[in-house]
FIDO-861602 format. One record per atom (N, C-alpha, C): residue number from 1; x, y, z; chain; residue in one letter. Coordinates in Angstrom, 2 decimals. Layout:
FIDO-861602
[node NUM,[X,Y,Z],A,a],
...
This chain:
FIDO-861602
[node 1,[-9.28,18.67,0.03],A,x],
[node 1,[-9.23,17.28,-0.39],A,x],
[node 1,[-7.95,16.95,-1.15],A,x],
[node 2,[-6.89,17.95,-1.51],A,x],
[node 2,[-6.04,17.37,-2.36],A,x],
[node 2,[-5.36,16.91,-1.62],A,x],
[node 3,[-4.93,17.38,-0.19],A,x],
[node 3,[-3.80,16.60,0.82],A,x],
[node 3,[-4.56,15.36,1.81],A,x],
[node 4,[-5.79,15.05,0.84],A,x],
[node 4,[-6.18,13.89,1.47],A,x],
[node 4,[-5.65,12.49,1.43],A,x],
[node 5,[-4.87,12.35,0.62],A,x],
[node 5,[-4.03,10.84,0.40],A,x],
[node 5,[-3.29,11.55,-0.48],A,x],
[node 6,[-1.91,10.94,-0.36],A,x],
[node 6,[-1.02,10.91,-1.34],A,x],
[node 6,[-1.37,11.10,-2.62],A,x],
[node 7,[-1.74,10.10,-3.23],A,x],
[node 7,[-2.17,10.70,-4.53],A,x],
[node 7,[-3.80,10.67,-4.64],A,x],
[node 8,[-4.40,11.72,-5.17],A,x],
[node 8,[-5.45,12.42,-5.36],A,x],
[node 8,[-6.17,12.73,-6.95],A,x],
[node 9,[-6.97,12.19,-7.42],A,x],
[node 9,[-7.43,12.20,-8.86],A,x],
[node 9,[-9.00,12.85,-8.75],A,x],
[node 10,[-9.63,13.61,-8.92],A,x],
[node 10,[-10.56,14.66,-9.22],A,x],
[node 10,[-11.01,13.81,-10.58],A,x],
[node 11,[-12.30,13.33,-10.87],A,x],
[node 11,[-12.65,13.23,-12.07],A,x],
[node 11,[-14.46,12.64,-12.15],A,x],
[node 12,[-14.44,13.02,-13.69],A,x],
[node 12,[-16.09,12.30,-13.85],A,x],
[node 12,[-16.06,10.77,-13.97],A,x],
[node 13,[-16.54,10.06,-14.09],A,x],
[node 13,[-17.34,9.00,-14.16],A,x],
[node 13,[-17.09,8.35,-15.58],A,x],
[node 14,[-18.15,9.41,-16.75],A,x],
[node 14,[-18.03,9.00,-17.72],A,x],
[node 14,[-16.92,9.49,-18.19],A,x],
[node 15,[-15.59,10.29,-18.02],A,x],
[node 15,[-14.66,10.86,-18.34],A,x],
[node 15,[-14.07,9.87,-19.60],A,x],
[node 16,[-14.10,9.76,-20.63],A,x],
[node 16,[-12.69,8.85,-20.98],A,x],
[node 16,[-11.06,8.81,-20.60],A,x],
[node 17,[-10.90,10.06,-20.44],A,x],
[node 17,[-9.82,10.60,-20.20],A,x],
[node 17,[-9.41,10.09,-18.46],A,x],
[node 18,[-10.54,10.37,-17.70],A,x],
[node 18,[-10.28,9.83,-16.61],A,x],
[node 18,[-10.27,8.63,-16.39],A,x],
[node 19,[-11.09,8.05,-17.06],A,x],
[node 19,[-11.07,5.93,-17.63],A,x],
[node 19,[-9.94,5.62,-17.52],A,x],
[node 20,[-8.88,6.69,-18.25],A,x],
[node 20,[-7.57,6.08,-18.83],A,x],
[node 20,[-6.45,6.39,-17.75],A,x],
[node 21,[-6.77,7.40,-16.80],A,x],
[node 21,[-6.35,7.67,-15.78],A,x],
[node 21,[-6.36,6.44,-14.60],A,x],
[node 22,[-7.37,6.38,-14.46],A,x],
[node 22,[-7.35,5.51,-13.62],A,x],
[node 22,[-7.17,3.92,-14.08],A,x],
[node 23,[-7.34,3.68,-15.29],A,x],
[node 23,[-6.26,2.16,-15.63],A,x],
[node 23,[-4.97,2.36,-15.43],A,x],
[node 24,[-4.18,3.43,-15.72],A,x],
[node 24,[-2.97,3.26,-16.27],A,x],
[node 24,[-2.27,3.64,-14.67],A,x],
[node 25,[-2.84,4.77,-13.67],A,x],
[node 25,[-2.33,3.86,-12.44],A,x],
[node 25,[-2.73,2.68,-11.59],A,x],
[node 26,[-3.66,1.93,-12.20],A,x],
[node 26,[-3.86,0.77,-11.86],A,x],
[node 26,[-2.83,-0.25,-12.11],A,x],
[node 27,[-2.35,-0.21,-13.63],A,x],
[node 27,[-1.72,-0.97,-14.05],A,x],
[node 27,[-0.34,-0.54,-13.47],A,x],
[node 28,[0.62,0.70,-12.73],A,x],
[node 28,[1.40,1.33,-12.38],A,x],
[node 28,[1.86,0.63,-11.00],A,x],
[node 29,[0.27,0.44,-10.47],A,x],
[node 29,[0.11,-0.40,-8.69],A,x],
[node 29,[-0.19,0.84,-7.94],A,x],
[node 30,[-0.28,1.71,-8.41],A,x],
[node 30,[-0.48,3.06,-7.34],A,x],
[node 30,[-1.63,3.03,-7.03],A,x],
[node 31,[-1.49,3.67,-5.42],A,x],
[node 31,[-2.56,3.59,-4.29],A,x],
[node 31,[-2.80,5.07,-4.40],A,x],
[node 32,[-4.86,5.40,-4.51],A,x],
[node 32,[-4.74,6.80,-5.12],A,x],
[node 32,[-6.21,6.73,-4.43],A,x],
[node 33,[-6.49,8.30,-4.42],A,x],
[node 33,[-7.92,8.10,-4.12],A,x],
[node 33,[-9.00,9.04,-5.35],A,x],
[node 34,[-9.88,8.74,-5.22],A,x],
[node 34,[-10.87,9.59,-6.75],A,x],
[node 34,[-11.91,10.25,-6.10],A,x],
[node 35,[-12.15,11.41,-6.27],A,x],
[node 35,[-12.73,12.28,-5.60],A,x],
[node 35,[-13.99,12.60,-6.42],A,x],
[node 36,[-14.80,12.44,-7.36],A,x],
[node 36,[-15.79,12.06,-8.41],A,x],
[node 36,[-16.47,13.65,-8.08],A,x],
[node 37,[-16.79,14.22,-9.22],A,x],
[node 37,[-16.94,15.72,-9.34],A,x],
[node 37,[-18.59,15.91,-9.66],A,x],
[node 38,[-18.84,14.43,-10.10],A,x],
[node 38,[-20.31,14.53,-10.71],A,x],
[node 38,[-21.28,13.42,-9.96],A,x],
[node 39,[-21.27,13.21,-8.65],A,x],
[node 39,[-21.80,12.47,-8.20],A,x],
[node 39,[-21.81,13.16,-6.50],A,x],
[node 40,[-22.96,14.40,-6.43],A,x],
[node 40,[-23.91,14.86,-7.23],A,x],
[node 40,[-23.23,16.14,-8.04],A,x],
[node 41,[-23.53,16.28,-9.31],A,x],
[node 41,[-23.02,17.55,-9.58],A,x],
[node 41,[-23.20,18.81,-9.25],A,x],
[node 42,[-24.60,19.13,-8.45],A,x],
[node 42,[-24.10,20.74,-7.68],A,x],
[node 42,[-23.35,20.50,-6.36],A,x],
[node 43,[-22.82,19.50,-5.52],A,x],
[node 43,[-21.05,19.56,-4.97],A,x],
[node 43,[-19.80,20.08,-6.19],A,x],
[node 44,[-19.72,18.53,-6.90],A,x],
[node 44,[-18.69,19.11,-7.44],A,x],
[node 44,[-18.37,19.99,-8.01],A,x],
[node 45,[-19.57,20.86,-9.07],A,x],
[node 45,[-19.48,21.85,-9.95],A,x],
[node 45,[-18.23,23.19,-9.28],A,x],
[node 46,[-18.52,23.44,-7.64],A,x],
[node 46,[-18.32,24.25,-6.98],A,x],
[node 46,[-16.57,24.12,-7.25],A,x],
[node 47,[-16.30,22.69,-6.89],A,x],
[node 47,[-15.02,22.54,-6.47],A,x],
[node 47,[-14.14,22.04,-7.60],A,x],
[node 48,[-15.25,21.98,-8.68],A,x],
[node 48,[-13.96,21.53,-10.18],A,x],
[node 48,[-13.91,23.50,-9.88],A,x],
[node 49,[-14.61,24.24,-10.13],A,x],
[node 49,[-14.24,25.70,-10.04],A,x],
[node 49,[-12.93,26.01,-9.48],A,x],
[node 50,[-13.49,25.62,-8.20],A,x],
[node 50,[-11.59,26.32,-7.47],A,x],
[node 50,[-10.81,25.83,-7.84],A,x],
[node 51,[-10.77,24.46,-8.21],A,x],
[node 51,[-9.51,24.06,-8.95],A,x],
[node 51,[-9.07,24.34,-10.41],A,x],
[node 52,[-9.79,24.40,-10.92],A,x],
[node 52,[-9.75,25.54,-12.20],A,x],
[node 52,[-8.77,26.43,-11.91],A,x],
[node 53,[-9.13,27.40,-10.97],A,x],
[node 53,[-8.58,28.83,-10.27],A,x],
[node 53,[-7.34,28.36,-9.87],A,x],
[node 54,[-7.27,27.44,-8.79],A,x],
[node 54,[-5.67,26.64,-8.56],A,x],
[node 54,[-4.67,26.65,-9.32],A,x],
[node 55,[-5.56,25.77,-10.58],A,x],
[node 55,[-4.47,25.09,-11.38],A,x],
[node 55,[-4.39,25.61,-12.81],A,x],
[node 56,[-5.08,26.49,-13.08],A,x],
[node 56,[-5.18,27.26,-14.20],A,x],
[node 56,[-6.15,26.57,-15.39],A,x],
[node 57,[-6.60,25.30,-14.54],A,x],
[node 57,[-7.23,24.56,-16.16],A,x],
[node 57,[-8.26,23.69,-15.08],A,x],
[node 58,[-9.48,23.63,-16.15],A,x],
[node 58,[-10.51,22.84,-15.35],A,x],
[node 58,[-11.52,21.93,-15.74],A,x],
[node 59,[-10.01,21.16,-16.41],A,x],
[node 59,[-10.85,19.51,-17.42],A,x],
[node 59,[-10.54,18.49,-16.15],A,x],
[node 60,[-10.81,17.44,-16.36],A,x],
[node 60,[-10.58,16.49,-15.64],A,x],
[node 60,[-10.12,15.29,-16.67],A,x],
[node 61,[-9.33,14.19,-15.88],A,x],
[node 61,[-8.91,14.11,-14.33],A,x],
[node 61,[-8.05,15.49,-13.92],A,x],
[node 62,[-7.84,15.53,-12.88],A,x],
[node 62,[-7.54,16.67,-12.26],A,x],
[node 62,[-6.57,15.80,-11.09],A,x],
[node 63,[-5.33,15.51,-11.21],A,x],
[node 63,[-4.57,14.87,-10.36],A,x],
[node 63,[-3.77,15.41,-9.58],A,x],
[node 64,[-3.52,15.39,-8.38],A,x],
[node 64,[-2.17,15.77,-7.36],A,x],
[node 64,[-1.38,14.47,-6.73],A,x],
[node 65,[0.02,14.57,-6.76],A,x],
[node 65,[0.70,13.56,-6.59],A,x],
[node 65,[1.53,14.32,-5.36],A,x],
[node 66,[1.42,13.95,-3.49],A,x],
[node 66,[1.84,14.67,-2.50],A,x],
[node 66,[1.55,16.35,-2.73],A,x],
[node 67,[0.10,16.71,-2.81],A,x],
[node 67,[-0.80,17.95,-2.99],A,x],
[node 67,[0.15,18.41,-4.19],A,x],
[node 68,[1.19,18.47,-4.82],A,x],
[node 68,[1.51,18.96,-6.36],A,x],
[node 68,[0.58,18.83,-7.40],A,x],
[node 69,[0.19,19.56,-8.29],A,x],
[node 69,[-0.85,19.09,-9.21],A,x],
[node 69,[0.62,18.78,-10.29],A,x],
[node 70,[-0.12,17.57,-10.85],A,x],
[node 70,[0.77,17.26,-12.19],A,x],
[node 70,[0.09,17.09,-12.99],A,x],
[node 71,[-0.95,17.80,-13.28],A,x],
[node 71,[-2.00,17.88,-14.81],A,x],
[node 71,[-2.88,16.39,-14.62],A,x],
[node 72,[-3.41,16.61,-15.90],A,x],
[node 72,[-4.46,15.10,-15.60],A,x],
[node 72,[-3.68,13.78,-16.60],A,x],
[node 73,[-4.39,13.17,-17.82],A,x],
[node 73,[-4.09,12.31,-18.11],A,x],
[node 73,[-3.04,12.32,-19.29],A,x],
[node 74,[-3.31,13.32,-19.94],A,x],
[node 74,[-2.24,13.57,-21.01],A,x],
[node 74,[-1.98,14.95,-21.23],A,x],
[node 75,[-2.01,15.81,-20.57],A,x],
[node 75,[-1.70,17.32,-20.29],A,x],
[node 75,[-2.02,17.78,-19.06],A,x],
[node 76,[-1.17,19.26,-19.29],A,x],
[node 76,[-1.72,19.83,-17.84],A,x],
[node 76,[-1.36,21.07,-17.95],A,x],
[node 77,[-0.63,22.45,-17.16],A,x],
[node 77,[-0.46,23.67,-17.68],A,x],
[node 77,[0.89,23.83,-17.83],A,x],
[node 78,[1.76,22.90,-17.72],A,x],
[node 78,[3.22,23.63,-18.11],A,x],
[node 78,[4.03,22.41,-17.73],A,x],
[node 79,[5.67,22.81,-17.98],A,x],
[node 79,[6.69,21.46,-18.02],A,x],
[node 79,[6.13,20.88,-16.02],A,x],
[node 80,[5.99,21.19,-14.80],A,x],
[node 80,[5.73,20.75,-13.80],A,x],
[node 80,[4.59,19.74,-13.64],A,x],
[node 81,[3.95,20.19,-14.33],A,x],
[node 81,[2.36,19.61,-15.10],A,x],
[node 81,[1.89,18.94,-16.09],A,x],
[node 82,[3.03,17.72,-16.82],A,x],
[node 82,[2.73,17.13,-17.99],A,x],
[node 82,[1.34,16.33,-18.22],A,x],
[node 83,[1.14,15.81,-16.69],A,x],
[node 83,[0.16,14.77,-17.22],A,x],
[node 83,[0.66,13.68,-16.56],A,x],
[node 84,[-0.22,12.59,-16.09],A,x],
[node 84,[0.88,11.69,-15.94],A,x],
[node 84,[1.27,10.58,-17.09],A,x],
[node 85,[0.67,10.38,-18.13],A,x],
[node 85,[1.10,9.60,-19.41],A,x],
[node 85,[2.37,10.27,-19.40],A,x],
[node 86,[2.70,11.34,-19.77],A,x],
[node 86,[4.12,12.07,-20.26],A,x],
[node 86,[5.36,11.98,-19.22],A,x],
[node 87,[4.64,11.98,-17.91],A,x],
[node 87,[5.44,11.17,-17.06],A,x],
[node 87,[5.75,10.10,-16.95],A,x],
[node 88,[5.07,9.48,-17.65],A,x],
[node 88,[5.20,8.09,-17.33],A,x],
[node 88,[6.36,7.51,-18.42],A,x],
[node 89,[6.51,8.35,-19.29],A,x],
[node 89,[7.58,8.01,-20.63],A,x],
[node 89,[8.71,8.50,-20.29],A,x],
[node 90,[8.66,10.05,-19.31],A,x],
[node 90,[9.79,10.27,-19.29],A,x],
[node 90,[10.40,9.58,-18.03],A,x],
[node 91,[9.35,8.67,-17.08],A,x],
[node 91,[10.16,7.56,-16.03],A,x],
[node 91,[9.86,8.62,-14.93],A,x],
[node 92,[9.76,9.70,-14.72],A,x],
[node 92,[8.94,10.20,-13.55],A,x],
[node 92,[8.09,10.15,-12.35],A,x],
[node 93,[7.05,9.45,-13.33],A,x],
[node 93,[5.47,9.14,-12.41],A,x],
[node 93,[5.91,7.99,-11.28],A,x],
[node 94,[6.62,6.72,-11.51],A,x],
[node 94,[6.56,6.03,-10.69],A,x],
[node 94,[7.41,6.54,-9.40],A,x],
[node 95,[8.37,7.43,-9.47],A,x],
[node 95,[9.45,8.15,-8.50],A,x],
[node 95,[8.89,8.51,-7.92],A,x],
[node 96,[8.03,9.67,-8.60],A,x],
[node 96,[7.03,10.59,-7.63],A,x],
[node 96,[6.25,9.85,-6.82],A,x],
[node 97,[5.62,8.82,-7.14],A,x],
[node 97,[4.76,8.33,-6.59],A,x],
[node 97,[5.10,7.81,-5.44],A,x],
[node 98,[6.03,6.99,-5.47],A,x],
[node 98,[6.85,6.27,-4.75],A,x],
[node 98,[7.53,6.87,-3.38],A,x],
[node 99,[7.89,8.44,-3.74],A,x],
[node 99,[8.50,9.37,-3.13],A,x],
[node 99,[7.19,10.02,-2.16],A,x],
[node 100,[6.26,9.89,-2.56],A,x],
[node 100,[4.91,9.91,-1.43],A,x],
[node 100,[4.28,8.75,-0.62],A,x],
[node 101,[5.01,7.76,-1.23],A,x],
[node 101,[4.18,6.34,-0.42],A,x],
[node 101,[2.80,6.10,-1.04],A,x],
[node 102,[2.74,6.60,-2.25],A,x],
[node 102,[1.45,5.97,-2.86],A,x],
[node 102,[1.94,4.71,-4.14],A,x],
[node 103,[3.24,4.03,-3.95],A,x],
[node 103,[2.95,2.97,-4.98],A,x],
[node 103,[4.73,2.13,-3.80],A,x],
[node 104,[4.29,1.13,-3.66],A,x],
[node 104,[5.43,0.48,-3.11],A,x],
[node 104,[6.53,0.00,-3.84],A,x],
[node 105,[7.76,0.29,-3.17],A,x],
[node 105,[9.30,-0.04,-4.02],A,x],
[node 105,[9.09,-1.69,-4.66],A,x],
């Protein structure tokens, strides 16, 4: 599922963290898809796992931008992986995005 659309967000429902995820590429214009981990939770339980294993960490949101993971909303496991808030300051997130065809010039 991560090379299912361009950009790809893994998350719960009640997440706050993922709340804020998904406003802030709303407000960005990016075209993304949400893959919901807890609806039912013995699916997702399985597959927040492997991505855990993937990505070394297994909070959510859980984002890939062109199958890259870049951490979730305000962290992730290392400088490749800020998050996309931290991208978004350092002017990043919209490139990337852009550079996959998930947010138009």
């Amino acid at each position: 599922q991560i090379d299912s659309a361009p950009c790809v967000m893994f998350t719960w429902e009640a997440s706050p963290a993922c709340k804020k995820a998904i406003k802030y590429l709303d407000v960005a214009g990016a075209k993304y898809k949400v893959v919901r981990l807890d609806d039912p939770w013995e699916d997702g339980n399985p597959i927040r796992a492997e991505l855990g294993k993937k990505v070394g960490r297994s909070s959510v949101p859980c984002i890939f931008i062109g199958g890259e993971y870049v951490g979730g909303f305000d962290g992730g496991v290392g400088d490749e992986s800020p998050g996309i808030l931290e991208m978004a300051f350092k002017g990043t997130l919209r490139e990337k995005l852009m550079a996959v065809g998930a947010l138009d010039a």
